[in-house]
C-alpha positions as CSV (number, residue, x, y, z in Angstrom):
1,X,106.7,200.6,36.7
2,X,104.6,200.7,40.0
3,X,102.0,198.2,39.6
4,X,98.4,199.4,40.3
5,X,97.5,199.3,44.7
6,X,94.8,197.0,44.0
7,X,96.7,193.4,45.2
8,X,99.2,192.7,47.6
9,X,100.4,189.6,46.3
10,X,104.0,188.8,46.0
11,X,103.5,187.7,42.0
12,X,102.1,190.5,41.0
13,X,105.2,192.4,42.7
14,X,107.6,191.0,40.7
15,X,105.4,190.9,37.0
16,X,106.1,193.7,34.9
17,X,105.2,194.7,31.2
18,X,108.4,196.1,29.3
19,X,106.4,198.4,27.0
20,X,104.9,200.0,30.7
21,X,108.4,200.3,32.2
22,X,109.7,202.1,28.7
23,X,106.5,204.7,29.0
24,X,107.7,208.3,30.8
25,X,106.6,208.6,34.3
26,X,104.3,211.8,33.3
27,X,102.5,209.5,31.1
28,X,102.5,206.9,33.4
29,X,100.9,209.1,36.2
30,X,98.0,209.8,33.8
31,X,97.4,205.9,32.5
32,X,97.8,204.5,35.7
33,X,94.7,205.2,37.2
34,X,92.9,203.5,34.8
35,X,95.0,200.3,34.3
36,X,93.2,196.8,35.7
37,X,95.2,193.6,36.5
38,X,93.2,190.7,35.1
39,X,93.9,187.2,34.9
40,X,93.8,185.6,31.5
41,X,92.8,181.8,31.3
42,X,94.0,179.7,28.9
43,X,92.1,179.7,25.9
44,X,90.5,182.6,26.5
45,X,89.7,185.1,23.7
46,X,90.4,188.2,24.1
47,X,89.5,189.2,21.0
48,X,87.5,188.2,17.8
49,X,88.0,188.7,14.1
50,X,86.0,191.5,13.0
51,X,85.0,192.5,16.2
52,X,85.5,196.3,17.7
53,X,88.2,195.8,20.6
54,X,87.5,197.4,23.7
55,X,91.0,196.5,26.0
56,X,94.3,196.8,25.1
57,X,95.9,194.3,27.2
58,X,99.9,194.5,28.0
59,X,100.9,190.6,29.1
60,X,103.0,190.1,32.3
61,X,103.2,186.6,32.7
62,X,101.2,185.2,30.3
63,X,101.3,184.6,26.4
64,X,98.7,185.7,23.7
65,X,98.6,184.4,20.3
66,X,97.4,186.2,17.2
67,X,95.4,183.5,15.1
68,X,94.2,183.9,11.3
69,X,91.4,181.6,11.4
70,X,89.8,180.5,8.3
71,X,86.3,179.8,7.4
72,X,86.6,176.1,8.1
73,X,87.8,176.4,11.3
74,X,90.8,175.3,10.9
75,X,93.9,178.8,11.8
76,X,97.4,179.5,12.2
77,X,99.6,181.5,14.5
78,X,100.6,184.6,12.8
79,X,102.7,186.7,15.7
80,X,102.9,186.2,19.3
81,X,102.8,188.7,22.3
82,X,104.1,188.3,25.9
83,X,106.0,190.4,28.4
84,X,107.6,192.6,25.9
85,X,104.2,194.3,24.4
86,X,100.6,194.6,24.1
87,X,97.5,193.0,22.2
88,X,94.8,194.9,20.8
89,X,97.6,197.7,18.1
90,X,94.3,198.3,16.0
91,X,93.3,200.8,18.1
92,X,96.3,202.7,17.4
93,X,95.7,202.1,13.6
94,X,92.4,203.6,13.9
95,X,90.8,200.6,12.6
96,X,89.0,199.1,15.9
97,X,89.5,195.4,14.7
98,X,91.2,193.3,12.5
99,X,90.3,190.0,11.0
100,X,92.3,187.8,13.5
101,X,92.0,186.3,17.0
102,X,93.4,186.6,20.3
103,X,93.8,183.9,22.4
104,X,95.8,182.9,25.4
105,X,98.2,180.8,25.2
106,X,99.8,180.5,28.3
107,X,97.9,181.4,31.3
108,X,98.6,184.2,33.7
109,X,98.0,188.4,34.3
110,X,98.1,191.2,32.3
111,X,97.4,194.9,32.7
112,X,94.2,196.0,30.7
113,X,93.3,199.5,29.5
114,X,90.1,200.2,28.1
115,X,89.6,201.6,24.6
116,X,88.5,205.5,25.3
117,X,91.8,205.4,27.6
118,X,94.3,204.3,25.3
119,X,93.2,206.3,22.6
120,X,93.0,209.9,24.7
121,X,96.5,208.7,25.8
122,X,97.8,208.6,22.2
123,X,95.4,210.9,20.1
124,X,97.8,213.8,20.0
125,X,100.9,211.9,19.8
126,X,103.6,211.9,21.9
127,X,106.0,209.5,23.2
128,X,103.6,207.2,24.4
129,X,102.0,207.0,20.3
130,X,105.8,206.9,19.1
131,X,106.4,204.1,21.8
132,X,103.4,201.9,20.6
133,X,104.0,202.3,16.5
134,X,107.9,201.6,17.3
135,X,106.3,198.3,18.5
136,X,103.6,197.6,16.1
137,X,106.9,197.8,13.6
138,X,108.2,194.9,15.4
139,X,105.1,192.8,15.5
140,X,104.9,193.2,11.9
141,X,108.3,191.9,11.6
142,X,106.8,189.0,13.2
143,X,103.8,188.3,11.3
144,X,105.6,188.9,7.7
145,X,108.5,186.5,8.8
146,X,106.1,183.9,10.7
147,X,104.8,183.9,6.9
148,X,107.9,182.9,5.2
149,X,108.8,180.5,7.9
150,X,105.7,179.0,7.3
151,X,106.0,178.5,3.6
152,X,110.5,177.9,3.7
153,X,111.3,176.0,6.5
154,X,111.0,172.7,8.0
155,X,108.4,172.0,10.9
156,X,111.5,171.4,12.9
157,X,113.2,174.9,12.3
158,X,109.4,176.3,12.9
159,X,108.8,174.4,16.2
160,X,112.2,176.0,17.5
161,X,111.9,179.1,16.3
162,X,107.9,178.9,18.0
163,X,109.7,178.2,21.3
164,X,112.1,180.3,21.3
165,X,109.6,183.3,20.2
166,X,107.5,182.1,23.3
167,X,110.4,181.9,26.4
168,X,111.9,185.3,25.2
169,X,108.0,186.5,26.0
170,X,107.2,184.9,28.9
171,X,109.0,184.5,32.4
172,X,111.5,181.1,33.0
173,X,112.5,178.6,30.6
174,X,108.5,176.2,30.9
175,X,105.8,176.3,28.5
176,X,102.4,174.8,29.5
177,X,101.0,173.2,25.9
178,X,99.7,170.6,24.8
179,X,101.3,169.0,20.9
180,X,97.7,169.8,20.0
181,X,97.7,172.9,20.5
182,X,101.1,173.5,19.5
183,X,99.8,172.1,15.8
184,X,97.3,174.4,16.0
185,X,99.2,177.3,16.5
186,X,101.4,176.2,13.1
187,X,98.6,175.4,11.2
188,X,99.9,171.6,10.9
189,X,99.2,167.9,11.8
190,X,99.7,166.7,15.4
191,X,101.7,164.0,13.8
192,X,104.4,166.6,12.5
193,X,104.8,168.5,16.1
194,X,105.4,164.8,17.8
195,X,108.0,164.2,15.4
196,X,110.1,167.1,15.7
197,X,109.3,167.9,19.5
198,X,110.6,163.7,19.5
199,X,113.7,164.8,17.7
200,X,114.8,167.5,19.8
201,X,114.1,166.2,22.9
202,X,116.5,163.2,21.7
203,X,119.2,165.6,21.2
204,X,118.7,166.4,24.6
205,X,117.0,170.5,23.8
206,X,114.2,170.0,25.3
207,X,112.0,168.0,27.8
208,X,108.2,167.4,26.9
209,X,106.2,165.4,29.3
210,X,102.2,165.4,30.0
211,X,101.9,169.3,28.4
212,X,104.9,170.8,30.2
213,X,107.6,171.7,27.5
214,X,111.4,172.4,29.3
215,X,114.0,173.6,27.4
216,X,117.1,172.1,28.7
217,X,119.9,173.5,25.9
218,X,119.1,176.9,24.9
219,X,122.1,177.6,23.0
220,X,121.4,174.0,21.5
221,X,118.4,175.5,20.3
222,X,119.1,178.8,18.7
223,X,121.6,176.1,16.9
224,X,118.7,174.3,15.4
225,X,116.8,177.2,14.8
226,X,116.2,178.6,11.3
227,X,117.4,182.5,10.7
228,X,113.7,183.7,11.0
229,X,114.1,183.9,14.7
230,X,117.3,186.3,14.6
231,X,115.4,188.8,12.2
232,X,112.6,188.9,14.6
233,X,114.9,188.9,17.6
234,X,117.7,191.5,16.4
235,X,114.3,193.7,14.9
236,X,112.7,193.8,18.2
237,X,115.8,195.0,20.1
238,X,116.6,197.5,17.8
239,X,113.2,199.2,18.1
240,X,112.7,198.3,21.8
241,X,115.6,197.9,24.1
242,X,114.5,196.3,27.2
243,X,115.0,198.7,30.4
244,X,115.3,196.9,34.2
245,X,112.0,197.0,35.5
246,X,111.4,199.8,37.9
């Protein structure tokens, strides 16, 4: 997909969205006038729970997670969203919010289309509506097994399968994050994500040092990994192949 002439920077050049390169160019040409590239900071919230969204955003370089956050405070990750979709799917639904959060996990760019736009785009079907619900069928597969990884499998097999979710969303084989915020994201103690980040980086998977994560072994990884990851992985490709960016 063309990216919008508003910036002549190289980076922008080469970011892409692969739910934008799947849309039909007669679409495109109509949604393309209206699309804004915006930089996401991390931690910012692009949306609240309970609050009527007013951007879809579709990620290029950056990673958004969807939080649960309960009364106390305290939340957990329940999907997460990078190159290879878009945030804001209650618009689709016809709801206009849902009791989550979204917040940026890994800073960067996306391309943001405002509320009135996406839903003209989609209100009397068409590809671009049968594009969007094939992916909202995936990132339900996420959330539901997120859930039983949560409540089956070690921290271990969730920190893996975390990472892996995260670099097949986001450009390069580096996350920026913090073991806090990793915890956060699980919904567990610091303590536990220290542990098991310690574990694999002693089997030599990954490198963690001052809030940059590497993964060294990937293959290592998806060994280590529990089957959650596949399900999500194979479910995604089946409903979304990924095209070249054009």
């Amino acid at each position: 997909m063309a990216l919008p002439p508003r910036s002549p920077s190289l980076h922008r050049a080469a970011a892409h969205n692969e739910l934008l390169d799947a849309i039909p160019l007669e679409v495109m040409a109509r949604m393309k006038p209206f699309l804004e590239w915006v930089p996401l900071r991390l931690g910012e919230v692009l949306y609240e729970s309970g609050v009527v969204q007013r951007h879809v955003f579709f990620p290029a370089d950056c990673i958004v997670s969807l939080l649960y956050v309960l009364e106390n405070g305290q939340s957990a990750e329940i999907a997460v969203v990078g190159f290879e979709g878009m945030v804001g799917v209650s618009l689709l639904m016809g709801g206009g919010s849902t009791p989550n959060r979204a917040v940026v996990q890994s800073a960067g760019h996306a391309f943001r289309l405002g509320a009135t736009h996406i839903q003209e785009l989609t209100d009397k079907g068409g590809p671009l509506l049968h594009l969007l619900l094939r992916y909202t069928q995936s990132l339900i597969t996420q959330m539901s097994q997120t859930a039983v990884c949560n409540r089956h499998h070690s921290l271990e097999q969730q920190l893996c399968r975390w990472l892996l979710l995260s670099l097949d969303r986001l450009p390069g084989n580096e996350l920026v994050m913090t073991q806090e915020l990793i915890a956060n994201m699980l919904g567990v103690r610091r303590e536990g994500v220290t542990e098991a980040a310690g574990k694999l980086q002693r089997l030599n998977l990954i490198k963690y040092s001052r809030g940059h994560i590497t993964v060294l072994d990937r293959p290592g990884l998806e060994q280590q990994v529990c089957e959650c990851y596949e399900v999500v992985k194979r479910e995604t490709d089946r409903l979304l192949p990924r095209r070249p960016a054009t």
